[in-house]
DSSP file (Angstrom, degrees, kcal/mol; ACC not computed):
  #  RESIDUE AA STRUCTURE BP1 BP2  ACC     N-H-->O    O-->H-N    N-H-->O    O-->H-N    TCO  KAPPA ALPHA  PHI   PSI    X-CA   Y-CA   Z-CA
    1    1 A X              0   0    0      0, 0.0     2,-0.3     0, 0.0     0, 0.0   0.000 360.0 360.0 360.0 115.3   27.0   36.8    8.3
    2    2 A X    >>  -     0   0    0      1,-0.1     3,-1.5     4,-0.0     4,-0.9  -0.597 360.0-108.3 -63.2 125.2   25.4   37.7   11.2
    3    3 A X  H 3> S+     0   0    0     -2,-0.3     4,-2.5     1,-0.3     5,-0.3   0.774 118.3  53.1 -48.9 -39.7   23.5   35.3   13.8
    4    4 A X  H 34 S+     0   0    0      2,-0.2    -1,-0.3     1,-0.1     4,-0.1   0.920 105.7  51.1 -38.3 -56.7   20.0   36.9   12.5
    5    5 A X  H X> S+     0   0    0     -3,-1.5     3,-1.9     1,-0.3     4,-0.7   0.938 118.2  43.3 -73.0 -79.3   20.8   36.1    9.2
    6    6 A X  H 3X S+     0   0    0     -4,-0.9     4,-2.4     1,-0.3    -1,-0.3   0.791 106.7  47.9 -36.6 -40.4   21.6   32.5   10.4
    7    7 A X  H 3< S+     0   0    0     -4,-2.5     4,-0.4    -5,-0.4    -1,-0.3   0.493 108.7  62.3 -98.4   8.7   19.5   31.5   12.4
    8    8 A X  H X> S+     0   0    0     -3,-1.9     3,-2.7    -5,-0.3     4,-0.8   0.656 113.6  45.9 -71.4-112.7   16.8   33.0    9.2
    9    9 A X  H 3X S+     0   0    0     -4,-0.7     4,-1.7     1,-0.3     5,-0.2   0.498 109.5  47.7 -18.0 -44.0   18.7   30.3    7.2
   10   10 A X  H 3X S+     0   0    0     -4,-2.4     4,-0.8     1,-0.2    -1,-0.3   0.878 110.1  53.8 -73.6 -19.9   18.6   27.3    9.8
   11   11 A X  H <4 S+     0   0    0     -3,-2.7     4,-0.4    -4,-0.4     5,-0.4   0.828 117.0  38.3 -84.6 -38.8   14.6   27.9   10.4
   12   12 A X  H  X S+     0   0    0     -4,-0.8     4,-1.6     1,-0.3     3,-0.4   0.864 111.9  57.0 -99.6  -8.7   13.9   27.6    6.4
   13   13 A X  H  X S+     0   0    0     -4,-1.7     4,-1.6    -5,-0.3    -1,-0.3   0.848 112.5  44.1 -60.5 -26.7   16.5   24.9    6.0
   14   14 A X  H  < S+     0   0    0     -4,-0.8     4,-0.3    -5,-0.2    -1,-0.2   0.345 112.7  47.6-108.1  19.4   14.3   23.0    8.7
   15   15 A X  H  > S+     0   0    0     -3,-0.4     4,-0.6    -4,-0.4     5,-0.4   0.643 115.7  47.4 -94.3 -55.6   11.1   23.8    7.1
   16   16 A X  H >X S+     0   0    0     -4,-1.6     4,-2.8    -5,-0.4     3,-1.5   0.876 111.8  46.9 -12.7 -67.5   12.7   22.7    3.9
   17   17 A X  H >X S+     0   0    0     -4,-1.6     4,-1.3     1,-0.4     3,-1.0   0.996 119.8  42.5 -91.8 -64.8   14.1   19.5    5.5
   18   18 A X  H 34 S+     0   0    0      1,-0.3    -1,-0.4    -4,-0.3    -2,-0.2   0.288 111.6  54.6 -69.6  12.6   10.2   18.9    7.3
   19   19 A X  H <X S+     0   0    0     -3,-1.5     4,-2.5    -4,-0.6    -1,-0.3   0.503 113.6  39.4 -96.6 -52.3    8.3   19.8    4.2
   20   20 A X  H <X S+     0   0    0     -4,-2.8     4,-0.8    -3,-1.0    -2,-0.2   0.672 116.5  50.7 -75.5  -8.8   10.4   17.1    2.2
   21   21 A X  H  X S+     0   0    0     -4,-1.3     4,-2.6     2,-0.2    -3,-0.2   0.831 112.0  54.5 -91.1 -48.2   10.1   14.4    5.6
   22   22 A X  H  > S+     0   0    0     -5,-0.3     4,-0.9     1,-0.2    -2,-0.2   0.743 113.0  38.2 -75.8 -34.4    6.2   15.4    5.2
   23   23 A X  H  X S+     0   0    0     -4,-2.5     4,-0.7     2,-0.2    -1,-0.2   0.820 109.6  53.0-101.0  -4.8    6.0   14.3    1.5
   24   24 A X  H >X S+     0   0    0     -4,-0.8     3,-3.4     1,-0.2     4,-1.1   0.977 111.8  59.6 -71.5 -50.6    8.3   11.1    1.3
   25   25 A X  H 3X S+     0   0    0     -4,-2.6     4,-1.0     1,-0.3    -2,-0.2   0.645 109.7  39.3 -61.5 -20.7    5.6   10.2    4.4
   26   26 A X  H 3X S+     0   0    0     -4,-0.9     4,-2.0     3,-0.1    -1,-0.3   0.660 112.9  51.4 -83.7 -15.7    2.7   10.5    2.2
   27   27 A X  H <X S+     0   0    0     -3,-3.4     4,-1.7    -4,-0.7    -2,-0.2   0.971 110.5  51.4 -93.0 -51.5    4.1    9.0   -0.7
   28   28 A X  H  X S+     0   0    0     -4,-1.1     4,-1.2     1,-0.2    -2,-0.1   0.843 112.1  47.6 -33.9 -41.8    5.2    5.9    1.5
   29   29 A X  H >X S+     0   0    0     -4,-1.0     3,-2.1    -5,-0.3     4,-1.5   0.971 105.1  55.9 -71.7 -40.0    1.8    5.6    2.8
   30   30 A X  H 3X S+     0   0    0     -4,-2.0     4,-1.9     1,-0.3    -2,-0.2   0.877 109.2  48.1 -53.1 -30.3    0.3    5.9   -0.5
   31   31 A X  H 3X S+     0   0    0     -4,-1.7     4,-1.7     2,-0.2    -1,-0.3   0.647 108.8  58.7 -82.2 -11.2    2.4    2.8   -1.7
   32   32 A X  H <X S+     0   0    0     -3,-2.1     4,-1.9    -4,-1.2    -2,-0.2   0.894 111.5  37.4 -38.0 -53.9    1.3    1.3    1.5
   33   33 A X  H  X S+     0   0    0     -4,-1.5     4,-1.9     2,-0.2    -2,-0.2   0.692 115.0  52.9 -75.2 -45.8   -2.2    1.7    0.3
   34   34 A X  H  < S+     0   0    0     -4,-1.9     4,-0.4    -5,-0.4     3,-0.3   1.000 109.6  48.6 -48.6 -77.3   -1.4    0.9   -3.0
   35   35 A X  H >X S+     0   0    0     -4,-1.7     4,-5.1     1,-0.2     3,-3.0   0.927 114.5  46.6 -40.2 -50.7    0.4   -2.5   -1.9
   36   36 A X  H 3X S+     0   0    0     -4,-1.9     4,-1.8     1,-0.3    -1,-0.2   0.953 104.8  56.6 -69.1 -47.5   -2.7   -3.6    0.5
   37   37 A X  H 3X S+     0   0    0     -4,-1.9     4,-0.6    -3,-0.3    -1,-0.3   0.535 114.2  45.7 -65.3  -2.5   -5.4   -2.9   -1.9
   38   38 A X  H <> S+     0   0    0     -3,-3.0     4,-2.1    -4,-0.4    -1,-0.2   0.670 101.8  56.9 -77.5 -41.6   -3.5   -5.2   -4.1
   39   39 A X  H  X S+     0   0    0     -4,-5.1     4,-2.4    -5,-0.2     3,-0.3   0.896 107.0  53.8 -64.2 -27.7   -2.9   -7.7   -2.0
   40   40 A X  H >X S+     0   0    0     -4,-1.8     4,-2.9     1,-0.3     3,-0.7   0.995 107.6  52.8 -62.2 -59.8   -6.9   -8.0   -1.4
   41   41 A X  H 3X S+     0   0    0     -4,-0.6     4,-0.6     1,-0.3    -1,-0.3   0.533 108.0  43.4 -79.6  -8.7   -7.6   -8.3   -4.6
   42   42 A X  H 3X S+     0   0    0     -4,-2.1     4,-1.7    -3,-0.3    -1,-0.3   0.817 110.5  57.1 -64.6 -30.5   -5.3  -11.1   -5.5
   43   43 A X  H <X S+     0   0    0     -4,-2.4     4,-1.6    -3,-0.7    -2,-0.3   0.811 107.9  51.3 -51.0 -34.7   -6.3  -12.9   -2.2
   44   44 A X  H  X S+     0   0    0     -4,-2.9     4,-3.1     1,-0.2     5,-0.2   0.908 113.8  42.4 -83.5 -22.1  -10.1  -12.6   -3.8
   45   45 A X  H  X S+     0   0    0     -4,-0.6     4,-0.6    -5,-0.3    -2,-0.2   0.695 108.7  57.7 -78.5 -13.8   -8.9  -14.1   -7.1
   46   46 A X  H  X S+     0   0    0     -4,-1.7     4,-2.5     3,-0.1    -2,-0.2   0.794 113.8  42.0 -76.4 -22.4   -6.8  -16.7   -5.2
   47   47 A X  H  X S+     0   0    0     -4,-1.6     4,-3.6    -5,-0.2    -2,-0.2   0.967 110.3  52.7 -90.5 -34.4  -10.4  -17.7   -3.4
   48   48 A X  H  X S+     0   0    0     -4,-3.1     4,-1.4     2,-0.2    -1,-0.2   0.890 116.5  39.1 -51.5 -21.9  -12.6  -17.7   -6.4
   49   49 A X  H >X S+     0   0    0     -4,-0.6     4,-4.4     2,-0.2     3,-2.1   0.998 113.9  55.4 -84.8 -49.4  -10.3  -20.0   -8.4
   50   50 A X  H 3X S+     0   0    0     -4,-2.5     4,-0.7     1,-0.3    -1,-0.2   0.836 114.5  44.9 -78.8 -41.5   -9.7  -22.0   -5.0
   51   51 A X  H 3X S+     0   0    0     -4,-3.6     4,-2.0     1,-0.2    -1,-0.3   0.707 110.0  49.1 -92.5   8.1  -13.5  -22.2   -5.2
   52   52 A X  H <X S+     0   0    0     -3,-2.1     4,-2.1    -4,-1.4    -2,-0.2   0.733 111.1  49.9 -49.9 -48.2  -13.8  -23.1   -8.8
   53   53 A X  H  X S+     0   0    0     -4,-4.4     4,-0.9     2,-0.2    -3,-0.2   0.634 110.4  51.9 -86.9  -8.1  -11.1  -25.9   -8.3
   54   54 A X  H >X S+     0   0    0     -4,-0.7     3,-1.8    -5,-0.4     4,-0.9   0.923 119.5  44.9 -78.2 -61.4  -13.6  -27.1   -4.9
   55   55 A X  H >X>S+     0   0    0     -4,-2.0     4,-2.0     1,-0.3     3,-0.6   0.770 107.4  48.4  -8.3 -83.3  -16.1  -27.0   -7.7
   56   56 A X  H 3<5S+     0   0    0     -4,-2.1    -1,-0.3     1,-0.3     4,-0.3   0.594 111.5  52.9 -56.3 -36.5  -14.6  -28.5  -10.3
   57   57 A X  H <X5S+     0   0    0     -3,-1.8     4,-3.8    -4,-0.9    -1,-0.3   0.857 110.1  49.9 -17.1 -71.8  -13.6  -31.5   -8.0
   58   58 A X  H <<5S+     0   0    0     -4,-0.9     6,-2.9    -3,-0.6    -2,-0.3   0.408 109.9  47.6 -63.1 -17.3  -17.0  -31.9   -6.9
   59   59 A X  T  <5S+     0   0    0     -4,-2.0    -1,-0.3    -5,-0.3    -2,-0.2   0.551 110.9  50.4-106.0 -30.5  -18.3  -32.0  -10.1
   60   60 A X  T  4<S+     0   0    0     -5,-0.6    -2,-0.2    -4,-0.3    -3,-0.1   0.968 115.0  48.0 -67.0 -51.2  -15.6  -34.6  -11.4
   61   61 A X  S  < S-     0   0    0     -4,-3.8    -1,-0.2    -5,-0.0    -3,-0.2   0.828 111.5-121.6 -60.4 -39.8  -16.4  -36.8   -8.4
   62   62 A X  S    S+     0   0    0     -4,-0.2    -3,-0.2    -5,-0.1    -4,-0.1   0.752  77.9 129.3  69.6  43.8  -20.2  -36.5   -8.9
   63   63 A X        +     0   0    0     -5,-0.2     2,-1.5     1,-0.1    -4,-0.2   0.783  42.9  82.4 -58.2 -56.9  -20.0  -35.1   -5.5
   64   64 A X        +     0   0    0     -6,-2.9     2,-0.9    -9,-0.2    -1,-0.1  -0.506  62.2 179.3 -59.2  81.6  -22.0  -32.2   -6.3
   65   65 A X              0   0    0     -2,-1.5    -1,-0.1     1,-0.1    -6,-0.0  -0.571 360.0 360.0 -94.3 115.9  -25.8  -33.6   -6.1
   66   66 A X              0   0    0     -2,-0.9    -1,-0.1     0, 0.0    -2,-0.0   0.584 360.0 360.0-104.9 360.0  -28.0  -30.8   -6.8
């Protein structure tokens, strides 16, 4: 094998290697993205209930004068 011929072969092993680097890094960020837009949206069903249950208190008390 001749050093042309090699060094051919190390340049598409390392496009290879930075093609595959390039898509686990999108797919991590997408499961970033994934994770965080989940997490909002249990944090907004942990505050509606949190304000159901202020409700629901307030109403139990006769707190709630309307």
């Amino acid at each position: 094998m001749d050093s042309q011929n090699m060094s051919y072969q190390a340049g598409q092993a390392k496009g290879q290697t930075e093609e595959k680097a390039n898509s686990m890094m999108e797919k991590a960020a997408n499961a970033a993205h994934s994770a965080q837009e989940s997490l909002q949206e249990v944090g907004q069903q942990m505050q509606a209930k949190a304000q159901g249950a202020a409700e629901a208190v307030k109403n139990a008390t006769g707190m709630n004068n309307k």
